[in-house]
C-alpha positions as CSV (number, residue, x, y, z in Angstrom):
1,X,100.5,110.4,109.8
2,X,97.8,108.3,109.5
3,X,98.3,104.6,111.2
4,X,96.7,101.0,110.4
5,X,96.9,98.8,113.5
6,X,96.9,95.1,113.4
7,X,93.8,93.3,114.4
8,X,94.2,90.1,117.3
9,X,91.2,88.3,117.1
10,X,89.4,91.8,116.0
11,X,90.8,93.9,118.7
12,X,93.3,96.7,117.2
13,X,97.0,96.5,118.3
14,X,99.6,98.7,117.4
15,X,102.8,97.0,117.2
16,X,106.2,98.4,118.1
17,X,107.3,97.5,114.7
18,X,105.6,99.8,111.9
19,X,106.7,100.1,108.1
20,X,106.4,103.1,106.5
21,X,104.0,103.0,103.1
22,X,104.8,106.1,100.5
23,X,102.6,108.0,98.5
24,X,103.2,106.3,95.3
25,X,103.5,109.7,93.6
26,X,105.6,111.8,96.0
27,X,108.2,109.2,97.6
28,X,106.7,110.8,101.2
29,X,105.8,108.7,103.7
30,X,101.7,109.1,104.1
31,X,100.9,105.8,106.2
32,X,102.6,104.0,108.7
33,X,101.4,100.4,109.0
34,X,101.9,97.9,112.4
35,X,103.7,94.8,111.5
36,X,103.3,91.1,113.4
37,X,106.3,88.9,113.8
38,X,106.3,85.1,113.6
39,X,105.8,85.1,117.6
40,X,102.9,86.9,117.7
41,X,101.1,84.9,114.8
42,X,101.7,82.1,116.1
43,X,100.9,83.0,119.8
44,X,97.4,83.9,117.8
45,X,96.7,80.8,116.1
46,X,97.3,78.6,119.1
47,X,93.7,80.3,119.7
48,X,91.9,80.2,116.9
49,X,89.4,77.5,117.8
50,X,87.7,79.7,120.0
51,X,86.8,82.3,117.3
52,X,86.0,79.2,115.4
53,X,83.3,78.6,118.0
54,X,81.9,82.1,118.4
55,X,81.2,82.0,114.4
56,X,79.8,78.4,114.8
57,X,77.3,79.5,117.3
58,X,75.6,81.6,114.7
59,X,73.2,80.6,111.7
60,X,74.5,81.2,108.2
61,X,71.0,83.3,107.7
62,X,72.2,85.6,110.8
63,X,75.4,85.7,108.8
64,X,73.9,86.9,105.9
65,X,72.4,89.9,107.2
66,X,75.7,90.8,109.0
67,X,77.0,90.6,105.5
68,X,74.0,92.7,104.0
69,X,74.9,95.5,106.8
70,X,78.5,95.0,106.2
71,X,78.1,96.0,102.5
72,X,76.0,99.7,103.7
73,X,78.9,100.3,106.3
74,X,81.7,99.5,104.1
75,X,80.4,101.9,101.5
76,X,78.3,104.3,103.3
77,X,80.2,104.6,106.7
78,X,83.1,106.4,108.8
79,X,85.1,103.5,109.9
80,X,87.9,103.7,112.7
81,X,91.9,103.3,111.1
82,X,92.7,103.1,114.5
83,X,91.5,104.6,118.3
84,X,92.4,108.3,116.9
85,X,91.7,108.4,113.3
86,X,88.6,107.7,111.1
87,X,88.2,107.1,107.3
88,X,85.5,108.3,105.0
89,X,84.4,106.3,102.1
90,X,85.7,109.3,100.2
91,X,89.0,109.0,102.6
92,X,89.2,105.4,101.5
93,X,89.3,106.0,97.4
94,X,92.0,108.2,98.2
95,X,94.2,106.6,100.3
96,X,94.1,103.3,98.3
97,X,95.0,105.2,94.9
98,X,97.9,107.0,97.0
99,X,100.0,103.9,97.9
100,X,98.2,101.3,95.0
101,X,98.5,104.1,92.1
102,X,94.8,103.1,91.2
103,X,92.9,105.9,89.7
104,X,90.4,107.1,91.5
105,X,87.4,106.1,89.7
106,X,88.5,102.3,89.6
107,X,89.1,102.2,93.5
108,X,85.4,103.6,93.0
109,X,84.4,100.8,91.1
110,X,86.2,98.3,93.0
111,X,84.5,99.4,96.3
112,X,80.8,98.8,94.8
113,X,82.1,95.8,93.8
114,X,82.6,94.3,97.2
115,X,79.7,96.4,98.5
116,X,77.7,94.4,95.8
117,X,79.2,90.8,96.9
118,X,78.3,91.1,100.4
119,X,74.5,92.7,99.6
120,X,73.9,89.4,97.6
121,X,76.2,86.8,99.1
122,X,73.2,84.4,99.3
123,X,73.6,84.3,95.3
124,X,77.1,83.5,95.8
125,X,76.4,81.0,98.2
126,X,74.1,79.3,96.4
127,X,76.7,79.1,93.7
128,X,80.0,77.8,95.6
129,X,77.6,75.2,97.2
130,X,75.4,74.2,94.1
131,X,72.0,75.3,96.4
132,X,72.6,73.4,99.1
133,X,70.1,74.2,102.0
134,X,72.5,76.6,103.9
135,X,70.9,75.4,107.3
136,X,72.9,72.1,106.9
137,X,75.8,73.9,107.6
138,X,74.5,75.1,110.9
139,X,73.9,71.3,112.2
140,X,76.4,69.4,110.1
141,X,73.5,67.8,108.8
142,X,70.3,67.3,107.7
143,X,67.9,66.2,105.0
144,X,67.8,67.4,100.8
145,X,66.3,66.2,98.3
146,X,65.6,63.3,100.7
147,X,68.4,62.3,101.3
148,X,70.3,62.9,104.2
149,X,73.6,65.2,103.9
150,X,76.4,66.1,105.9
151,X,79.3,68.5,105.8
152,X,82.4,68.8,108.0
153,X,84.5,72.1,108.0
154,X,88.2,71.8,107.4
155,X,89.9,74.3,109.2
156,X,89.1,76.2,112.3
157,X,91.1,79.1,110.1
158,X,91.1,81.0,106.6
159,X,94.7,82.0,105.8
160,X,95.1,84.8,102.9
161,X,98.2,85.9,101.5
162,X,96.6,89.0,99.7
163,X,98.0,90.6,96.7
164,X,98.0,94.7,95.7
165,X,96.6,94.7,92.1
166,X,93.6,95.6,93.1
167,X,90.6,95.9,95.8
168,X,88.0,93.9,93.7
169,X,90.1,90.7,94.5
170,X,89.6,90.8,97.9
171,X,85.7,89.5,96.8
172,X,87.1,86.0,97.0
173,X,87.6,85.6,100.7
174,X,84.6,87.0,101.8
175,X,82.2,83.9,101.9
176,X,84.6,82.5,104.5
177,X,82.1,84.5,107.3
178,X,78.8,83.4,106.7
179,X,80.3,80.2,105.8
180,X,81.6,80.1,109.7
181,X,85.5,80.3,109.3
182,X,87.5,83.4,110.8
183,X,89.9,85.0,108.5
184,X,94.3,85.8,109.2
185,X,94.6,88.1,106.4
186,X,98.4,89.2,105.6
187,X,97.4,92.1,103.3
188,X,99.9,93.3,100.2
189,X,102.5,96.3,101.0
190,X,100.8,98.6,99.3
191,X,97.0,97.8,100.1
192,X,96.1,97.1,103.5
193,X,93.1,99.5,103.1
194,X,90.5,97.5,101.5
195,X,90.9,94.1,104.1
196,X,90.9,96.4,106.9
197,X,88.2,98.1,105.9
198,X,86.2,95.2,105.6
199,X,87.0,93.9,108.8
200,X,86.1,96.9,110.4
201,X,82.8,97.1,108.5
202,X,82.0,93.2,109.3
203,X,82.3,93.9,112.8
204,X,80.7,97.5,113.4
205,X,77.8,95.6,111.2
206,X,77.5,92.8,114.5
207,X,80.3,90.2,112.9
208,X,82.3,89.0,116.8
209,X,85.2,90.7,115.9
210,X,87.6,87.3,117.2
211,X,86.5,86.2,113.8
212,X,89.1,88.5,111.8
213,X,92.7,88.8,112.5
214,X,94.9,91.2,110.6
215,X,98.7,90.8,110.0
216,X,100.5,93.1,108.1
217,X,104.1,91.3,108.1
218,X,107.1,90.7,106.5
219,X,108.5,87.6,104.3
220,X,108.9,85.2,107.4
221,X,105.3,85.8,109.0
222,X,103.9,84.9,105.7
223,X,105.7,81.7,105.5
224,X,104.6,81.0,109.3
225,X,100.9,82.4,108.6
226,X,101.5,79.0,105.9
227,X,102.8,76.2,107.7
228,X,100.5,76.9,110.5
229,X,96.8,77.1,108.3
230,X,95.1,74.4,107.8
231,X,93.5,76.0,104.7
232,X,94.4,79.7,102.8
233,X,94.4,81.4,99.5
234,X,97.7,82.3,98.2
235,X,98.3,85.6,95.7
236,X,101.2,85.8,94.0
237,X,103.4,85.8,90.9
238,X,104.3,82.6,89.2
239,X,107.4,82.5,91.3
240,X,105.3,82.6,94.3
241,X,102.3,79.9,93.8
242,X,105.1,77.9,92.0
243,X,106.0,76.3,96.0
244,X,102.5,75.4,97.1
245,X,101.1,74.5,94.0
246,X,100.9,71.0,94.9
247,X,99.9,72.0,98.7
248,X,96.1,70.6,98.8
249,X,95.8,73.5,102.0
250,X,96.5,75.9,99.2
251,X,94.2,77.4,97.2
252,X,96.8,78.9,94.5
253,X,95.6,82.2,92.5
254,X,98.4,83.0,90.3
255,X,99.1,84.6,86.8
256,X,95.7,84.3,84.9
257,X,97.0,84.3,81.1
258,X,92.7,84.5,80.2
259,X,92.2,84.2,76.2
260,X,89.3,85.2,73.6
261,X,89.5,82.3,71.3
262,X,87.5,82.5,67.6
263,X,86.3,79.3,66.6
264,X,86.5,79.3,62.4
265,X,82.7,79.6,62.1
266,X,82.7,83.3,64.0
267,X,85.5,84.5,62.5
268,X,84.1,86.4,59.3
269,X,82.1,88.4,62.2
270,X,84.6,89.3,64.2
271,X,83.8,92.8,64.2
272,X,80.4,92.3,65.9
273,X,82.9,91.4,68.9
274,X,85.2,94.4,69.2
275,X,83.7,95.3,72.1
276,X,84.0,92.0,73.8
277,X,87.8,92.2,73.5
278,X,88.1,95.7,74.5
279,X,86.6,95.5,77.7
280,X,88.1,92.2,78.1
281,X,91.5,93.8,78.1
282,X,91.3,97.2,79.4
283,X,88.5,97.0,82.3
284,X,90.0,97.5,86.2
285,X,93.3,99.1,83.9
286,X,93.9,95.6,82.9
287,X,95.4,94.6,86.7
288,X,93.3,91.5,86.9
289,X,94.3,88.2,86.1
290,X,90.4,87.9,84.1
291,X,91.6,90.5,82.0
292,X,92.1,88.9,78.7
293,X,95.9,88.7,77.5
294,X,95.9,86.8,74.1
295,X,93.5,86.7,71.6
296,X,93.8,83.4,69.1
297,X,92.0,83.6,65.9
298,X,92.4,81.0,62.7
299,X,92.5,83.7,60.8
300,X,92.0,87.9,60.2
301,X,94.5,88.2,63.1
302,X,96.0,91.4,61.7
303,X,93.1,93.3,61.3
304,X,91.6,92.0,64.6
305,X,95.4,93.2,66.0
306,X,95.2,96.6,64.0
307,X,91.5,97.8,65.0
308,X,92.5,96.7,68.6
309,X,95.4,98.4,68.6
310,X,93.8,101.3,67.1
311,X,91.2,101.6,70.1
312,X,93.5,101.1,73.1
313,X,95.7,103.4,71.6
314,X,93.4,106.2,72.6
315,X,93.9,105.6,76.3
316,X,95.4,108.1,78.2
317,X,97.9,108.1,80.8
318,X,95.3,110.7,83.2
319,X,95.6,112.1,86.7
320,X,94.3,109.6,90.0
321,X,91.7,112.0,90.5
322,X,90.2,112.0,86.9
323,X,87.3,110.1,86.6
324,X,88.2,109.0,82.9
325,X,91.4,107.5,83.9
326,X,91.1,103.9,83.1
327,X,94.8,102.6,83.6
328,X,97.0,103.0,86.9
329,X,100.3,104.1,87.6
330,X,103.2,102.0,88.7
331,X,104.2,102.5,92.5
332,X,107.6,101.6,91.7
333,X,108.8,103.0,88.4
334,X,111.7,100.4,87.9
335,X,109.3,97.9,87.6
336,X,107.3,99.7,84.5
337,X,110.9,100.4,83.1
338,X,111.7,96.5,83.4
339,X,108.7,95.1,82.3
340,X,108.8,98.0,79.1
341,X,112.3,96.6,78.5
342,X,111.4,92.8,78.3
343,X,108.3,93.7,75.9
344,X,111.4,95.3,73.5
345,X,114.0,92.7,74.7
346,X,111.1,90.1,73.2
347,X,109.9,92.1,70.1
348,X,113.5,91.4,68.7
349,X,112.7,87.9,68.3
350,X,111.2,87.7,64.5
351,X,107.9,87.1,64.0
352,X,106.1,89.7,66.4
353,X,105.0,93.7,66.4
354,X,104.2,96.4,68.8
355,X,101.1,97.5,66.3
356,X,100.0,99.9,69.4
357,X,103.3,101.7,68.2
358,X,102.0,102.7,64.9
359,X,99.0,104.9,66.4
360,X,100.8,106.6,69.2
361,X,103.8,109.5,69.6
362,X,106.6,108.2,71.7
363,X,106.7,105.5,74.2
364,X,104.4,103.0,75.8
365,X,106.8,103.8,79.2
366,X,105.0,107.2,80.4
367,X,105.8,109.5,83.2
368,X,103.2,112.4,84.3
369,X,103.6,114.6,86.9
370,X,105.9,112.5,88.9
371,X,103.8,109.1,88.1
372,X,105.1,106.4,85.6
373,X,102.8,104.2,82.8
374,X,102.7,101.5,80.7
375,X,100.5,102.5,77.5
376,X,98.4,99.7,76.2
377,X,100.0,97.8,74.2
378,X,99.0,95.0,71.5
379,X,101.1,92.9,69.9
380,X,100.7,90.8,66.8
381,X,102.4,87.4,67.0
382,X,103.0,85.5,64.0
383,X,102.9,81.8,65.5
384,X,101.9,80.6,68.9
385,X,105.7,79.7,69.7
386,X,106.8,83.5,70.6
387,X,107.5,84.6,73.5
388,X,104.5,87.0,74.2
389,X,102.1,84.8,72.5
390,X,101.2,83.4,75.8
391,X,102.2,86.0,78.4
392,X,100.6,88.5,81.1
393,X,101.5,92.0,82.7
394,X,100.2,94.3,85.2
395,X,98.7,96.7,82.6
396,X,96.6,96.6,79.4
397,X,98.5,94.0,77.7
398,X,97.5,91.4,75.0
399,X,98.9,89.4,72.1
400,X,96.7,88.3,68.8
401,X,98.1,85.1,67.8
402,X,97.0,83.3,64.1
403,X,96.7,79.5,64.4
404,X,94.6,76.2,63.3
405,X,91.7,76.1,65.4
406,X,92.9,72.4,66.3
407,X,96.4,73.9,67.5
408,X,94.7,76.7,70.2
409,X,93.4,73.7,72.9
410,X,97.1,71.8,73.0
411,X,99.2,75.1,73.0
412,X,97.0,77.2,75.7
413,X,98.2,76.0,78.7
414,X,97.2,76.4,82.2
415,X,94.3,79.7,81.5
416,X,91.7,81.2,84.0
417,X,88.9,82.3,81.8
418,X,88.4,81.8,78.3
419,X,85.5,83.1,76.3
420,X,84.7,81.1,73.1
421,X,83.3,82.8,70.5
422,X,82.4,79.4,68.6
423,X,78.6,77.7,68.1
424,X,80.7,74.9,66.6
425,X,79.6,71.9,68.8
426,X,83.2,70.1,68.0
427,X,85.1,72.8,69.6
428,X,82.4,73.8,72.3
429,X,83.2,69.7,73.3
430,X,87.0,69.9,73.2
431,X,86.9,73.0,75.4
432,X,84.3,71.1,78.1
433,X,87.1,68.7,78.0
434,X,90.0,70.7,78.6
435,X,91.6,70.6,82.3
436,X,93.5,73.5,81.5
437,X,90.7,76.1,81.1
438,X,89.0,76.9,85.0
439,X,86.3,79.4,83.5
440,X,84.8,78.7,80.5
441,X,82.4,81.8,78.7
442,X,80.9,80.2,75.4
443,X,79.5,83.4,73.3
444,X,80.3,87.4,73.6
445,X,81.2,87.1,77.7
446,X,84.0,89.4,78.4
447,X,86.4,87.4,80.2
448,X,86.2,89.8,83.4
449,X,82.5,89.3,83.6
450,X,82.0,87.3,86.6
451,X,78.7,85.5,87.8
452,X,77.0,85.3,91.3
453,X,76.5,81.3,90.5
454,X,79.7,80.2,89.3
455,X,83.1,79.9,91.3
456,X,85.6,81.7,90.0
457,X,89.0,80.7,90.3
458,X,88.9,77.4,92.7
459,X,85.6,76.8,94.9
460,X,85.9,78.2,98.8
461,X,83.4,76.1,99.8
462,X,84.7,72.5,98.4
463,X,87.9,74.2,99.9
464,X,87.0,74.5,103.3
465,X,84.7,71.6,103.3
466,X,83.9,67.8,102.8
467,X,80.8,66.1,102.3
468,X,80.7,62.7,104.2
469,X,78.9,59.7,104.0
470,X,76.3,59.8,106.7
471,X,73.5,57.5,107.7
472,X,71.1,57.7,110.3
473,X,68.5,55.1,111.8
């Protein structure tokens, strides 16, 4: 059976506790994965300063091309699982479908995607820290724009509560290196491939390997991997990022609920944007909190809701291994059942419709040779006020919800991306304003495209550092 060790300051360990991963598809056991407990962890961070010091000792530019080899190794490379086993890039597509129920092709996608984040992390460097002349960092000071400048670190650590939706997310963490903080990285049940990996590829590319530290654990080495950081990302359900929400170490990534809002003077040409929406929805099979859940228009909503519906209709529930499957299975099948089940429980409430319903044969809850779907689905809201109006799901999900223009600001709510289809300079100006919106697109910008020069979802860099006042005669 294959094995994933942990990794102590970089160096594998296999631990006398293991869990047991299934193939998602099968029920069989196809990895078994070390676990830490709260002893070990926090035996580990006692130490973490040192690895803090090995990083500091290098130049950000010297950590740039670590992360331009990392991004050929990660892709391009056979990289140890642990002292008797290699994996393959190919090897790596297939193990993360096996346990995440990711088609093939999309773990495909997902691993150029970090491939192309670490071949052009000086673009995203330039972004978290607004072009700041990176060589600052490696002093703690120095001189821009005349004026002198300094920045102190935080944390001598990165804590990361990773999630399983999918291996593009693990992006977000990655400027922690060349920025010069080492990385504890609790990976999700299901997909400790793709952090591993990296780890391995950062340090076989000339990364010190003290700088990343691996825990696969349970519920109480979490919670100690979070009292003990001084700073970390936290993946979760609303449940979960409910707690630390208010947690300044924290940086929260949670339930995304991204829109597609029309502004009036668009709406007549809402055709011209079908496109938009579709990918919007249904790109990465919908698993990504950028994927767009709600689409608010002032008016046209049922014909927006009908060709929409009409479109995603025609996806497929496909085998892992096709390469035009574009939506994933559910590892656990209760869930999909569950989450089917509230969608009906909801639709009894007046005043909505499964339009998705009128275009296929039989149920949005699928099961294929031993794997379990959720069709995409699109559902046509009558008012803002029910229940899936406003709502996510781990598949291609969305509502189309009619309303004033002057309502969609006040009833949105906390969102992660919204694209604005709008040149009404009123309503660009109200959506500037609007603490509730993180990402803002204004124009046809799916909400899952994301660019090298603009944060997405919190700032890593204003996270694990503070300008000071500095002054030198």
């Amino acid at each position: 059976m294959l094995h994933i060790p942990l990794l102590r300051a970089g160096q594998p360990y296999k631990s006398l506790t293991t869990i047991q991963v299934p193939h998602f598809r099968t029920g069989e056991p196809f990895v078994e994965v070390s676990q830490a407990n709260t002893g070990l962890i926090s035996k580990d961070l006692a130490a973490v300063e040192k690895a803090r010091n090995i990083l500091e000792s290098l130049t950000v530019s010297e950590l740039l091309i670590i992360c331009k080899r990392a991004a050929h190794v990660f892709s391009g490379s056979d990289l140890p699982l642990d002292e008797n086993q290699q994996q393959s890039p190919e090897d790596y597509i297939r193990h993360t479908s096996a346990t995440t129920g990711m088609p093939e092709g999309l773990c495909r996608k997902n691993m150029a995607k970090v491939h192309l984040v670490l071949d052009n992390m000086e673009s995203v460097l330039y972004g978290l820290t607004r072009g700041l002349d990176l060589s600052i960092l490696d002093h703690g000071y120095g001189v821009q724009n005349g004026h002198e400048i300094s920045y102190l670190c935080l944390s001598n650590l990165l804590g990361a509560i990773l999630p399983n939706n999918s291996p593009g997310v693990h992006t977000l963490w990655l400027p922690a290196i060349p920025l010069k903080v080492p990385l504890a990285l609790k990976p999700g049940r299901e997909e400790p491939w793709t952090p591993y990996r990296i780890a391995r590829a950062f340090i076989q590319a000339g990364c010190p390997p003290e700088a990343f530290s691996f825990y696969p654990t349970d519920h109480s080495g979490a919670t100690e991997l979070m009292l003990r950081c001084e700073r970390l990302m936290l993946f979760g359900d609303e449940a979960t990022v409910a707690k630390w929400a208010k947690d300044r170490r924290v940086q929260v990534h949670g339930p995304g609920r991204s829109k597609i809002l029309f502004g009036i003077d668009k709406i007549a040409d809402w055709e011209k944007y079908a496109e938009v929406i579709l990918t919007s929805v249904l790109e990465n099979g919908g698993r990504s909190c950028i994927n767009a859940s709600a689409v608010w228009v002032p008016s046209s909503g049922t014909a927006i809701a009908m060709d929409l519906a009409k479109r995603l209709s025609r996806i497929d529930a496909l085998p892992m291994d096709d390469p035009n499957a574009q939506i994933a299975a559910f590892v656990n099948p209760k869930l999909a059942e569950r989450i089917s089940q509230m969608i009906d429980k909801a639709l009894e409430i007046p005043g909505a419709r499964d339009l998705t319903a009128d275009f296929r044969l039989g149920s949005r809850l699928v099961r294929k040779d031993g794997c379990t779907f959720l069709l995409p689905t699109v559902i046509w809201c009558e008012t803002p006020d029910h229940p899936l109006a406003n709502t996510e799901f781990l598949f291609p999900f969305v509502s189309v919800v009619e309303m004033h223009q002057e309502e969609m600001i006040r009833r949105m709510g906390p969102t992660l991306v919204v694209t604005a289809l709008t040149e009404n300079k009123r309503f660009i100006d109200q959506l500037l304003n609007s603490p509730d919106i993180d990402r803002l697109n204004i124009g046809p910008v799916p909400t899952n495209q994301v660019s090298w020069y603009q944060p997405h979802e919190g700032n890593l860099f204003e996270h694990l550092y503070r300008q000071r006042a500095l002054q030198t005669v």
